[in-house]
C-alpha positions as a LaTeX table, in Angstrom:
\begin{tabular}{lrrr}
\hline
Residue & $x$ (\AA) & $y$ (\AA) & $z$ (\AA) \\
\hline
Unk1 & 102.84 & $-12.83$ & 121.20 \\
Unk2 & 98.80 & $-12.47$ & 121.96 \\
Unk3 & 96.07 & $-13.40$ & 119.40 \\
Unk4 & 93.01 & $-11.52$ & 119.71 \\
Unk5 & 90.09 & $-12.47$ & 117.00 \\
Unk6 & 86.78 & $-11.74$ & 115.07 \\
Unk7 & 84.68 & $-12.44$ & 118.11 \\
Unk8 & 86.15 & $-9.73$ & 120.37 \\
Unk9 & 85.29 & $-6.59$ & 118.09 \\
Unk10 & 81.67 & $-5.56$ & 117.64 \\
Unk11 & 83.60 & $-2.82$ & 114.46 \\
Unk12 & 82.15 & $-4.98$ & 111.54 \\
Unk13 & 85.88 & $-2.78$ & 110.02 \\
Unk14 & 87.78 & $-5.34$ & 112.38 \\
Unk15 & 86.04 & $-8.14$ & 112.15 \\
Unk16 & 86.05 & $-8.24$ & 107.88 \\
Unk17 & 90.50 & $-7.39$ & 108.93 \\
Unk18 & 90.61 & $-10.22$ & 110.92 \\
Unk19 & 89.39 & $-12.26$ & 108.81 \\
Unk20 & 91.09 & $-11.22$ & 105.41 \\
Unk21 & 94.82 & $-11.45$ & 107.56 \\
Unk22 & 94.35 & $-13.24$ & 109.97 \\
Unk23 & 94.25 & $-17.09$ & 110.40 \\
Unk24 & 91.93 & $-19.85$ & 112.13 \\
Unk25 & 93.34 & $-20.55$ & 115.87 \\
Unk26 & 92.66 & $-19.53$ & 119.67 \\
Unk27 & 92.18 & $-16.17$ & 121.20 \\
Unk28 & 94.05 & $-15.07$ & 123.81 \\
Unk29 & 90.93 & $-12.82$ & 125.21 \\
Unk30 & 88.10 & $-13.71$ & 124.85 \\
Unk31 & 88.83 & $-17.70$ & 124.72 \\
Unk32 & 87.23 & $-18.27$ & 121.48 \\
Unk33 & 88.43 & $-21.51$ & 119.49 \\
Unk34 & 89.12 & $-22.44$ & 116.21 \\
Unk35 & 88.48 & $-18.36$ & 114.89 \\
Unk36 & 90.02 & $-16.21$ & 112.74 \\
Unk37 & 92.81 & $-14.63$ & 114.69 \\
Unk38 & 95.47 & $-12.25$ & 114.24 \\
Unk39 & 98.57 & $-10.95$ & 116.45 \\
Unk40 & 97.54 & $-7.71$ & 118.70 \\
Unk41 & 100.76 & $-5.51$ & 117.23 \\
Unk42 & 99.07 & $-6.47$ & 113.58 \\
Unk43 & 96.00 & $-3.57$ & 114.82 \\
Unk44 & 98.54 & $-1.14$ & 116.54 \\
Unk45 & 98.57 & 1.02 & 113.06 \\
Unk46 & 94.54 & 0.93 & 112.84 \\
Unk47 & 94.05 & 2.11 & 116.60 \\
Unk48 & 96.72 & 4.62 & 116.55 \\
Unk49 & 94.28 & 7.07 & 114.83 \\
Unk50 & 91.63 & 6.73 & 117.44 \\
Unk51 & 93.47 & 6.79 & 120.41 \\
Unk52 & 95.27 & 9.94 & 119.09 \\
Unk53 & 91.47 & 11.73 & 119.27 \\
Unk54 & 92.03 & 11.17 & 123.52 \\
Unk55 & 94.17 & 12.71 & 126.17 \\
Unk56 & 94.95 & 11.76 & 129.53 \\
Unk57 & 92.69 & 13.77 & 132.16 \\
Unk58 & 95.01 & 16.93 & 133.41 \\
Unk59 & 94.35 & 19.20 & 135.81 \\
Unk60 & 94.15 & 22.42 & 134.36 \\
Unk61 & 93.52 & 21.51 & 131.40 \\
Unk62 & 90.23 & 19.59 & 132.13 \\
Unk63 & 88.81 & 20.42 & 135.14 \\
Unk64 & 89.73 & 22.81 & 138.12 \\
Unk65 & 90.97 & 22.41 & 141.60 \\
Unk66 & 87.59 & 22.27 & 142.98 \\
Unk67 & 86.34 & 19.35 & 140.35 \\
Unk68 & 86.28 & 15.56 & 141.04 \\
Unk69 & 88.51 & 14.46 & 138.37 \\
Unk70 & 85.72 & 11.22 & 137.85 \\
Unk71 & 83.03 & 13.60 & 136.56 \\
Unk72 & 84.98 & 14.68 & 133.80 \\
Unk73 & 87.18 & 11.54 & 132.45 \\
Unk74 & 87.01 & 7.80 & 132.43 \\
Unk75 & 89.21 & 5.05 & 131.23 \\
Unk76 & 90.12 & 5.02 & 127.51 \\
Unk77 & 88.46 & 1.77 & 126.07 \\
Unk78 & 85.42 & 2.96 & 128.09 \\
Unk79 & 85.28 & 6.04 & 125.97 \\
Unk80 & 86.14 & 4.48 & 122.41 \\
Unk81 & 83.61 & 2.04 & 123.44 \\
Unk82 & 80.82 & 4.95 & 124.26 \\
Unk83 & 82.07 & 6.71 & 120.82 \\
Unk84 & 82.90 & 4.09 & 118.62 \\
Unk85 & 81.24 & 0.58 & 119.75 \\
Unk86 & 84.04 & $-0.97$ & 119.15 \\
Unk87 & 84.64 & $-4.22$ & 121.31 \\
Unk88 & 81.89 & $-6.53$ & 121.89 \\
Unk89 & 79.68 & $-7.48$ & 124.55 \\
Unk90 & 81.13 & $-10.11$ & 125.29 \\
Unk91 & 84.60 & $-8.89$ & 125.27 \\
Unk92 & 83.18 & $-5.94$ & 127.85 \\
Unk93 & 81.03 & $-8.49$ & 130.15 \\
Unk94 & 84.33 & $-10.55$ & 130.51 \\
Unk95 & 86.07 & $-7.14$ & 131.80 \\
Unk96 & 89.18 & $-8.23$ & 128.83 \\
Unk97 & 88.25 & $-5.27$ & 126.39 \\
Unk98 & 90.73 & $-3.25$ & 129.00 \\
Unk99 & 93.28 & $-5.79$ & 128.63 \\
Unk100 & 93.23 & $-5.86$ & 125.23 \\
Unk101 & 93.39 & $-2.09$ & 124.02 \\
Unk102 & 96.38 & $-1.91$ & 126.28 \\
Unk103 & 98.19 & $-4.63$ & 124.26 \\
Unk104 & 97.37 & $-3.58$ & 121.08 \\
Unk105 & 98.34 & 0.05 & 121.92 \\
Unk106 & 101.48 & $-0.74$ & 123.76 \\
Unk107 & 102.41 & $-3.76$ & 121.23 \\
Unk108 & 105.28 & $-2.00$ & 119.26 \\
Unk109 & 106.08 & 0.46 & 122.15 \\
Unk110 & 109.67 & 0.17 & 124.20 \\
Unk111 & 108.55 & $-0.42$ & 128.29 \\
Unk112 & 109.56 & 3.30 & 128.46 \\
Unk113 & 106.93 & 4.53 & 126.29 \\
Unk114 & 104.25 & 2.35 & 126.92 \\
Unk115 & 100.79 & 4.13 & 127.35 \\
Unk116 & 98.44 & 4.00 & 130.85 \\
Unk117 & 95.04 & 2.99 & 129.47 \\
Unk118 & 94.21 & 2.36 & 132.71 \\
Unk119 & 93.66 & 5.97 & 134.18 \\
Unk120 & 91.23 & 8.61 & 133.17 \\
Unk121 & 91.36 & 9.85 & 129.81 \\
Unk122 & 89.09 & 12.46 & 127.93 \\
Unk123 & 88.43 & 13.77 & 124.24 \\
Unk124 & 90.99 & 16.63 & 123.23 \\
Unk125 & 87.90 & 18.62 & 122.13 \\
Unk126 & 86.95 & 19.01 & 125.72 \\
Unk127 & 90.18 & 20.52 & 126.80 \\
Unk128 & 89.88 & 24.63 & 128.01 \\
Unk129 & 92.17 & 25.30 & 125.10 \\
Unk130 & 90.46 & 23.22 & 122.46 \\
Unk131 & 89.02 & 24.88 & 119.40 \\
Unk132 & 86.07 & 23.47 & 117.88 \\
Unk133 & 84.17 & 23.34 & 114.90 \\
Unk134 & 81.84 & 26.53 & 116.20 \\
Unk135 & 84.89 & 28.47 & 116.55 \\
Unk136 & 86.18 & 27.73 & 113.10 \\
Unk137 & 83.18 & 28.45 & 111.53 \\
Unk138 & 82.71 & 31.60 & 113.06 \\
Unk139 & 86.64 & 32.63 & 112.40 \\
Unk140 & 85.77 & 31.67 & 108.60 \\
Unk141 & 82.28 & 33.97 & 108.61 \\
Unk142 & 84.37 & 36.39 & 110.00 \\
Unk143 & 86.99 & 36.75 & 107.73 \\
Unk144 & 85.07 & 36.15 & 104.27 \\
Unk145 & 82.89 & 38.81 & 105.41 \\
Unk146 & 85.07 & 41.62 & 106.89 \\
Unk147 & 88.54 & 40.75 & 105.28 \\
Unk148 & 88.72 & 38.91 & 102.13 \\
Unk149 & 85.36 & 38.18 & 100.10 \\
Unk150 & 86.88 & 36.41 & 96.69 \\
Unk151 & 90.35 & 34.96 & 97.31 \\
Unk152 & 90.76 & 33.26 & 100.27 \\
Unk153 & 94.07 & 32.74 & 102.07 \\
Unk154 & 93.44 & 30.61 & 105.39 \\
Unk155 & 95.09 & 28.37 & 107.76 \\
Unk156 & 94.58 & 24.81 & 106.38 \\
Unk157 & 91.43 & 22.59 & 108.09 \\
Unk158 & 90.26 & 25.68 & 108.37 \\
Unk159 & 89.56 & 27.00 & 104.61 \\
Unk160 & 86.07 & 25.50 & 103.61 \\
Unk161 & 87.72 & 24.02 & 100.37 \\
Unk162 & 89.27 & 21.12 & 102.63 \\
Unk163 & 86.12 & 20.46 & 104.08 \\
Unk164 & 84.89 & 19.24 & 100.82 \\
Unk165 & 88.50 & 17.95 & 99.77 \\
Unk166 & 86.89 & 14.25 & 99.57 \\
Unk167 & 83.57 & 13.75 & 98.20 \\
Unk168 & 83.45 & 10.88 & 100.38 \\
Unk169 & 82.57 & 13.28 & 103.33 \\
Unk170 & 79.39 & 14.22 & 101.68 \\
Unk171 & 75.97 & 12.41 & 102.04 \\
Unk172 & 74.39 & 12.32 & 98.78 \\
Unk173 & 71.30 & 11.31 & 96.74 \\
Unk174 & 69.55 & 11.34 & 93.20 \\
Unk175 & 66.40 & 12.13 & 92.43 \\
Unk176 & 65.03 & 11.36 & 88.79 \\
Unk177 & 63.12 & 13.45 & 86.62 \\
Unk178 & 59.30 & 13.66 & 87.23 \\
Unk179 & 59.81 & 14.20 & 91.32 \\
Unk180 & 57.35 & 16.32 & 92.80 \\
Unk181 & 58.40 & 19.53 & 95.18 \\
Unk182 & 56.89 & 22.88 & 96.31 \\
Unk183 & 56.99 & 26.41 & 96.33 \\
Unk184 & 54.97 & 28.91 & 97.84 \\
Unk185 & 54.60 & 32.38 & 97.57 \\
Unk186 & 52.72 & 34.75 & 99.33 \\
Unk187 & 49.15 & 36.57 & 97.72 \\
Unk188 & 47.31 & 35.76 & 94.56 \\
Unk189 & 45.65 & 37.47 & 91.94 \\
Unk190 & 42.43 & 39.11 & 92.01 \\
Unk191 & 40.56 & 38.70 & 88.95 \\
Unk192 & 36.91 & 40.32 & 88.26 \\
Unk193 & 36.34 & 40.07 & 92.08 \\
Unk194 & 37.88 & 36.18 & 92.62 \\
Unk195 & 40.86 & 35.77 & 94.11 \\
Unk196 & 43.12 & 32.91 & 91.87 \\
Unk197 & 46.65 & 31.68 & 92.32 \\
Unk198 & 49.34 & 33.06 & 90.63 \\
Unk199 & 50.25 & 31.98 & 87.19 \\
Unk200 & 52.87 & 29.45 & 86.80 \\
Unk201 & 54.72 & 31.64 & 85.04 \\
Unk202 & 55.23 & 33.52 & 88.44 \\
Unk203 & 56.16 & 30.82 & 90.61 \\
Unk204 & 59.39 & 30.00 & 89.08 \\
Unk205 & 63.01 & 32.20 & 90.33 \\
Unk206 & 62.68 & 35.53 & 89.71 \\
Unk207 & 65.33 & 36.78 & 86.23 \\
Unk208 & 68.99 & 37.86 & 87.57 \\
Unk209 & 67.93 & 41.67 & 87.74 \\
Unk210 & 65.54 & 40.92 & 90.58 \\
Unk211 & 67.57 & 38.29 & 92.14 \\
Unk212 & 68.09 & 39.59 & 95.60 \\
Unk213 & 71.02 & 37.66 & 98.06 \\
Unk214 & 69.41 & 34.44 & 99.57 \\
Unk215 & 71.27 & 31.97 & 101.91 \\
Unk216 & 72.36 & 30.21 & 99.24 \\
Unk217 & 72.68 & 32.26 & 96.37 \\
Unk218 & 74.53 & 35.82 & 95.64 \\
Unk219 & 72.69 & 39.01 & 94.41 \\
Unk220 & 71.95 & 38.58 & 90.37 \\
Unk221 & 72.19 & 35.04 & 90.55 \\
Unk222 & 68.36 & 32.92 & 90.71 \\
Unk223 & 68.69 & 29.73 & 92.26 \\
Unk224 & 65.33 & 27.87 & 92.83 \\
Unk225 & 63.89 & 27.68 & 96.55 \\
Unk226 & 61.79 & 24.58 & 97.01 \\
Unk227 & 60.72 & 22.31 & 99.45 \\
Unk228 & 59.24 & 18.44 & 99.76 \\
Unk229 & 56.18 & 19.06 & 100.78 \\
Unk230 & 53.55 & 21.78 & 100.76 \\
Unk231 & 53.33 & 22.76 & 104.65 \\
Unk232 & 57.14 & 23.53 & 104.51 \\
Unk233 & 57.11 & 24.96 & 101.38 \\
Unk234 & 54.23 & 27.81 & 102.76 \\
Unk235 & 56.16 & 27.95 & 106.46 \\
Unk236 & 58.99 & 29.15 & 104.38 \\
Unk237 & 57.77 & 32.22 & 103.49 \\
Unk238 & 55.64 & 33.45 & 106.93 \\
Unk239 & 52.64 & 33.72 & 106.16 \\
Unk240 & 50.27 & 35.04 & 108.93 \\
Unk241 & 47.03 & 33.28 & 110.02 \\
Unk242 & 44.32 & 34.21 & 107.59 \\
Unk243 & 46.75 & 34.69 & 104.99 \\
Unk244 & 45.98 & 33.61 & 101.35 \\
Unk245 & 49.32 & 31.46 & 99.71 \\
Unk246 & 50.05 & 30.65 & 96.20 \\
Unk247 & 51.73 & 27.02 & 95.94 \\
Unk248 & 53.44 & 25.39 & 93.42 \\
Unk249 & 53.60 & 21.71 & 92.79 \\
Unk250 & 57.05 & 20.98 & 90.24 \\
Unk251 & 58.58 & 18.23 & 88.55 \\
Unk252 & 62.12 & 17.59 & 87.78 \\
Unk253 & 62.71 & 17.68 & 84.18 \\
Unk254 & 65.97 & 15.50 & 84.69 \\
Unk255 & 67.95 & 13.57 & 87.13 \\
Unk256 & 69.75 & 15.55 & 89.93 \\
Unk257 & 72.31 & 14.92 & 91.79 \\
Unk258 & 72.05 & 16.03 & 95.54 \\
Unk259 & 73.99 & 16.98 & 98.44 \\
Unk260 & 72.18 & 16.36 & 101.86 \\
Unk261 & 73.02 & 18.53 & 104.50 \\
Unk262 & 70.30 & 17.39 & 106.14 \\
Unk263 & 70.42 & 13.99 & 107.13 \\
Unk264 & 74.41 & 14.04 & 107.24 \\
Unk265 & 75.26 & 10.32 & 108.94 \\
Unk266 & 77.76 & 9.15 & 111.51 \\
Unk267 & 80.80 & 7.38 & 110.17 \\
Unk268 & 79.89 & 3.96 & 110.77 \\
Unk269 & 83.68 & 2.89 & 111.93 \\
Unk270 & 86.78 & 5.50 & 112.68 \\
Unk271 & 89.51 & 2.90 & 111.63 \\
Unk272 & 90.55 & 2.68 & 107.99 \\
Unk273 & 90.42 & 6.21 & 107.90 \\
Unk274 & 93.12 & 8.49 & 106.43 \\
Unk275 & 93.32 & 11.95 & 108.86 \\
Unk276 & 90.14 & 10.99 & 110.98 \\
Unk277 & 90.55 & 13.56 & 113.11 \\
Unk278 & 90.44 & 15.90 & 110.43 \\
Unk279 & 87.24 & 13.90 & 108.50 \\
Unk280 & 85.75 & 14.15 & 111.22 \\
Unk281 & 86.10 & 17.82 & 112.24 \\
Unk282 & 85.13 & 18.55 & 108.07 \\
Unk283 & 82.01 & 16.82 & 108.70 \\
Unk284 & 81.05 & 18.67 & 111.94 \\
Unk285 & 82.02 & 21.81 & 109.63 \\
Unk286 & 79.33 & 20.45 & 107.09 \\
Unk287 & 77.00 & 19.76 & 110.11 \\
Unk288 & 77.28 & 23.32 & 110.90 \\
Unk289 & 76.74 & 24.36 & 107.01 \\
Unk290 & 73.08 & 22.82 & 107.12 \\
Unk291 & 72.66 & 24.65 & 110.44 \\
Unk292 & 73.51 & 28.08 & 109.07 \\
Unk293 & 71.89 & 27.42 & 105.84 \\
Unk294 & 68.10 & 26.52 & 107.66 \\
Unk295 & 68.49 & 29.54 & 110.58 \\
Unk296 & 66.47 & 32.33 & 109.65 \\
Unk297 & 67.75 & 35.77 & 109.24 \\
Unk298 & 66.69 & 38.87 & 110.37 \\
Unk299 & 65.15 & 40.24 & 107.57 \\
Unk300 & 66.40 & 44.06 & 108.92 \\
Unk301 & 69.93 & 42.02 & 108.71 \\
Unk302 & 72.14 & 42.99 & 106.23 \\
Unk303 & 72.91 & 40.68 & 103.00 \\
Unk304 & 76.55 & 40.63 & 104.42 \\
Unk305 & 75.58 & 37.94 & 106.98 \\
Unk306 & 74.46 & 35.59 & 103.85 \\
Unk307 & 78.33 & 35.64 & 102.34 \\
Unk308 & 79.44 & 32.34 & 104.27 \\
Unk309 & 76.79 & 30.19 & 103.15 \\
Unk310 & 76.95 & 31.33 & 99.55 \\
Unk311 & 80.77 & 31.05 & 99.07 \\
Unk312 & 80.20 & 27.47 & 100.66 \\
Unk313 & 77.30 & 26.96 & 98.25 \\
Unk314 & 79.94 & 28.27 & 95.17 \\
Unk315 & 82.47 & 25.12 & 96.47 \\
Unk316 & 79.44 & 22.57 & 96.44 \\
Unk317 & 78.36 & 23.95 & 93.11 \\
Unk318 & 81.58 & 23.39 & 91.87 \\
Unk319 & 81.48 & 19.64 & 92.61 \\
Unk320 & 79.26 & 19.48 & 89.87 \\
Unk321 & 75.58 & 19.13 & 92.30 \\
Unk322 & 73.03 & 20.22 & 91.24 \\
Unk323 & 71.63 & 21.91 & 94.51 \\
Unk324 & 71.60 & 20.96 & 98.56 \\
Unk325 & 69.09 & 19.81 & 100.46 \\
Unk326 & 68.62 & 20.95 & 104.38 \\
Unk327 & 66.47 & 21.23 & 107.12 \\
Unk328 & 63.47 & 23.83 & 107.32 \\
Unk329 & 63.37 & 25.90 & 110.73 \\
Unk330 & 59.81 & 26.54 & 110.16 \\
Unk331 & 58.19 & 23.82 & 108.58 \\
Unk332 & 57.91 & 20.00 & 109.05 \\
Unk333 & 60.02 & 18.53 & 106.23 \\
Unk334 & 63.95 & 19.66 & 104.19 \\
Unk335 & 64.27 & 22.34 & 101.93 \\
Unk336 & 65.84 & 22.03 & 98.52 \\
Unk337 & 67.67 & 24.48 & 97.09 \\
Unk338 & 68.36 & 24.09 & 92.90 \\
Unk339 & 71.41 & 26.03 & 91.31 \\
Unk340 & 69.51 & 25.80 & 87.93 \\
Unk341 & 66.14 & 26.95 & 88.47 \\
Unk342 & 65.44 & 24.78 & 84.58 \\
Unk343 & 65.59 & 21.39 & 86.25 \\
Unk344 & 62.25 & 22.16 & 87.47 \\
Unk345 & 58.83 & 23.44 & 86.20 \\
Unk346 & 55.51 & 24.47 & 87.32 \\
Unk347 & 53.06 & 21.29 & 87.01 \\
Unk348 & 50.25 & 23.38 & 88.50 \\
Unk349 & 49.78 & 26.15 & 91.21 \\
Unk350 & 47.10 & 25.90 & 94.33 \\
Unk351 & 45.44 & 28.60 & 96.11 \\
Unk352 & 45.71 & 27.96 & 99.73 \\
Unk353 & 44.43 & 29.47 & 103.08 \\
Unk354 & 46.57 & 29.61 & 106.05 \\
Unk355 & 43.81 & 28.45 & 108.96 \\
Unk356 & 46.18 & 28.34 & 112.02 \\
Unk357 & 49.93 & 28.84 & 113.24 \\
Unk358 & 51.21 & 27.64 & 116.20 \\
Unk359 & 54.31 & 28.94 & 118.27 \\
Unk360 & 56.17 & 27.92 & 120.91 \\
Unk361 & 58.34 & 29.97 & 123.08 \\
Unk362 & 60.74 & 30.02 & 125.95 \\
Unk363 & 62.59 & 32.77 & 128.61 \\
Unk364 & 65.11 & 34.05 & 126.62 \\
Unk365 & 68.47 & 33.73 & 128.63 \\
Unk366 & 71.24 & 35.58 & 127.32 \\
Unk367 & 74.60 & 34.74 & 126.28 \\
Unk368 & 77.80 & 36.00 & 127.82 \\
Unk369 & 80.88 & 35.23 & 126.69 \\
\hline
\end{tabular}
């Protein structure tokens, strides 16, 4: 029986496992002595779930006749190492992080099963016939929009409520009452010659009756549009140069409780993990939420193409947030959208004049599918 230990992982996951089962001795790997050190079949169960994310490189499959197999795969502890970080350096320099991903996966294998680590390997996502997370999304805009709208009845990992089964998926944050955001609106008022901001009274969501469908919130229902900062807050809305902008500085009147779809971050280790490959496909799917949510719309588009991102919005709303932060397409800091437009009021409203815009642009290249 081989003994790996602490010192040949760089996944702090492994390390803490080592040392809460294992016991002090030699390793078999990496030659440390007197270390925390458990037996390789104890780590089959915890590596099972990663290795399960790879395939072995097929023709066909993964690259054509024509390809040089090399340019597509590599060996599979080279690519949970690119991924994952999951041996350490020194394990790698001494060339044993190989040897040792091959005995833990093979440990409680029969001869006759055992798996070749050795040979080129690639994610399953990269396969011809792979579906990913795009093609989900767009399979769930499809239907909500063009079959069914209020009861959904979808193929599981696919219906948005599993994406947000585990609250543990999402990246969160609280904000207390008394913190300072923006919103703009375009014009002002013209009195006895002077042009003024708007009242206050005129910055806030506009009542149900003249709520129209926004990327976040159905017709009839006002939820609050804000950003962090006033130069996102006034890109927001479009303004062209020369144009004169209302903006509002308000304060929370309570605590909130945020979802950020903005800053979403990478798992910091894959083992532990119940159904990783389906965590980590929900959080791509949430990736792709905060995507949708900050792409402008054709204005000339019709309200249909909001529907995703609102039902979406309805589950997150549910969780009991209180709104979602995401990225603005225009402007240089995160939008935050507020389902209850009274956890924030107008402190005071600014006139502003829009000096400059810049653009950048590109050849637009068209896509075939």
């Amino acid at each position: 029986m081989s003994f790996c230990c602490e010192n040949c992982f760089e996944d702090n996951f492994l390390k803490d496992y080592i040392k809460g089962h294992g016991s002090i001795g030699d390793c078999d790997y990496c030659g440390s002595l007197g270390v925390f050190c458990n037996s390789v079949s104890s780590l089959t169960d915890l590596f099972e779930p990663i290795v399960d994310l790879y395939e072995p490189l097929e023709k066909g499959t993964h690259y054509l006749d024509d390809d040089n197999p090399s340019d597509f795969g590599d060996s599979l502890v080279q690519l949970i190492n690119d991924d994952w970080q999951t041996f350490s350096d020194e394990l790698i320099k001494s060339g044993q992080d190989g040897q040792l991903l091959e005995d833990i996966v093979n440990a409680t294998r029969e001869p006759k099963e055992f798996i070749d680590t050795s040979g080129l390997w690639i994610s399953k996502d990269r396969a011809f016939t792979s579906s990913l997370p795009e093609d989900h999304w767009e399979e769930f805009s499809d239907y909500i929009k063009r079959e069914r709208r209020f009861i959904l009845s979808l193929p599981e990992y696919e219906d948005p409520r599993e994406w947000l089964q585990h609250r543990f998926l999402l990246s969160e944050f609280t904000k207390p009452a008394g913190f300072c955001i923006f919103r703009a609106r375009m014009g002002s008022l013209n009195v006895k010659g002077e042009k003024i901001p708007f009242d206050p009274i005129e910055m806030g969501s506009p009542p149900p009756e003249k709520t129209r469908a926004g990327r976040a919130n159905p017709p009839g229902i006002p939820f609050l549009y804000t950003a962090l900062d006033q130069p996102t807050a006034v890109a927001e809305i479009r303004p062209w140069k020369g144009a004169l902008v209302s903006v509002a500085i308000l304060v929370l009147t309570r605590q909130i409780v945020i979802i950020d779809l903005a800053n979403i971050p990478p798992i910091e280790t894959p083992f532990g993990i119940e159904s990783l490959n389906w965590v980590l496909e929900s959080r791509q799917m949430l990736s792709i939420l905060g995507e949708k949510l900050c792409t402008p719309i054709d204005p000339q588009t019709s309200e249909i193409e909001y529907v995703p991102t609102q039902y979406i919005t309805e589950l997150i709303r549910d969780l009991r947030y209180d709104g979602i932060l995401y990225k603005s397409a225009l402007g240089p800091n995160n939008n935050l959208v507020l389902f209850d437009p009274n956890s924030a009021r107008v402190e005071s409203v600014e006139l502003v004049h829009v000096a400059d815009l810049h653009y950048t642009v590109e050849p637009y290249r068209p896509h075939y599918d």
